[in-house]
C-alpha positions in Angstrom: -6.8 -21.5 0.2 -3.9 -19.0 0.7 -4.7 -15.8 2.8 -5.1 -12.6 0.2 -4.4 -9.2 0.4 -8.0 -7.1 1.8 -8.1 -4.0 1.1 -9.7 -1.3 3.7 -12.1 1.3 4.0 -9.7 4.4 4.2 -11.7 6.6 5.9 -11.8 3.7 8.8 -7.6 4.4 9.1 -6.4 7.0 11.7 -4.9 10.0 10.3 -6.1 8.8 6.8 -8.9 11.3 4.8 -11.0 10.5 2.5 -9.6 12.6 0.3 -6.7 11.4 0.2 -5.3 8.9 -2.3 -4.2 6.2 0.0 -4.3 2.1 -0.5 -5.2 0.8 2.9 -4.0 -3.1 3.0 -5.1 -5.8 5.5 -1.0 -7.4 6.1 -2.1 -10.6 6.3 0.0 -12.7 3.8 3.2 -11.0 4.5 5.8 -12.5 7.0 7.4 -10.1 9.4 10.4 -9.2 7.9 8.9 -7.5 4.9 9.0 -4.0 5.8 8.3 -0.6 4.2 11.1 -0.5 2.8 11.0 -3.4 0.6 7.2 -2.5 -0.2 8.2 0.9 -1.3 11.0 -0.2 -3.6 9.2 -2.8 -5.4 6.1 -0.3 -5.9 9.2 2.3 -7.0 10.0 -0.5 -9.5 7.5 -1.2 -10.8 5.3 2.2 -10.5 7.6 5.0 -10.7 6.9 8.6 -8.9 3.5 6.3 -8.0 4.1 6.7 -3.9 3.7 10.4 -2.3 6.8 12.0 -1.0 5.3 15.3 -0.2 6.5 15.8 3.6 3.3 17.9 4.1 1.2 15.4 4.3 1.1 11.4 5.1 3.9 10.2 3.0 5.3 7.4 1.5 4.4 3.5 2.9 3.8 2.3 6.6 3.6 -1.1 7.7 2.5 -2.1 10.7 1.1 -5.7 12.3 -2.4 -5.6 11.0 -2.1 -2.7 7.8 0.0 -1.8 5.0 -0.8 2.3 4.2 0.7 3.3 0.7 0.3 6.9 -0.2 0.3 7.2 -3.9 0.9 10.8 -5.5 -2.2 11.0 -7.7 -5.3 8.9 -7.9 -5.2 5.5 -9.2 -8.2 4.0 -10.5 -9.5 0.4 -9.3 -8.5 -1.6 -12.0 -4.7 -0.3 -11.0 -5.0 -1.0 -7.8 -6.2 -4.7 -8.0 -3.1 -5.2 -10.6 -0.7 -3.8 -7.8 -2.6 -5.9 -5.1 -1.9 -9.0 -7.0 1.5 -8.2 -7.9 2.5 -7.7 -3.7 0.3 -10.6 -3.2 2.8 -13.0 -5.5 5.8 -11.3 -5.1 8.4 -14.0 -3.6 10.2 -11.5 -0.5 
């Protein structure tokens, strides 16, 4: 069985409130050289004016070794979210 995306409590993330509307990602499925970068364009694709930019607050995507942290602009409900999960999940990088 392949290896899925998990999402993760938010309010388990450093720097990361509750309040805010962030989709915190367990980066298991993705190989190192997908970066921020390339998750933020294909969101930008796909979800226009979807990821934050306000440079107030936490911003944009970060990607590290274990998490993916996309910051979207306004709340997005679950069904949304699990439609974006699966498109990054089957997205050939």
């Amino acid at each position: 069985m392949a290896n899925k995306l998990t999402k993760i409590d938010k309010s388990n993330t450093i720097g990361v409130s509750v309040n805010d509307n962030v989709i915190v990602l367990q980066k298991d499925i993705f190989s190192s050289n997908v970066n921020a970068g390339m998750i933020d364009q294909f969101i930008e694709t796909n979800y226009p004016n979807l990821i934050s930019r306000d440079s107030n607050k936490i911003n944009g995507i970060s990607v590290t070794k274990d998490e993916i942290v996309i910051t979207l602009s306004r709340s997005f409900n679950v069904s949304q979210v699990n439609t974006l999960i699966s498109q990054l999940e089957n997205k050939v990088w």
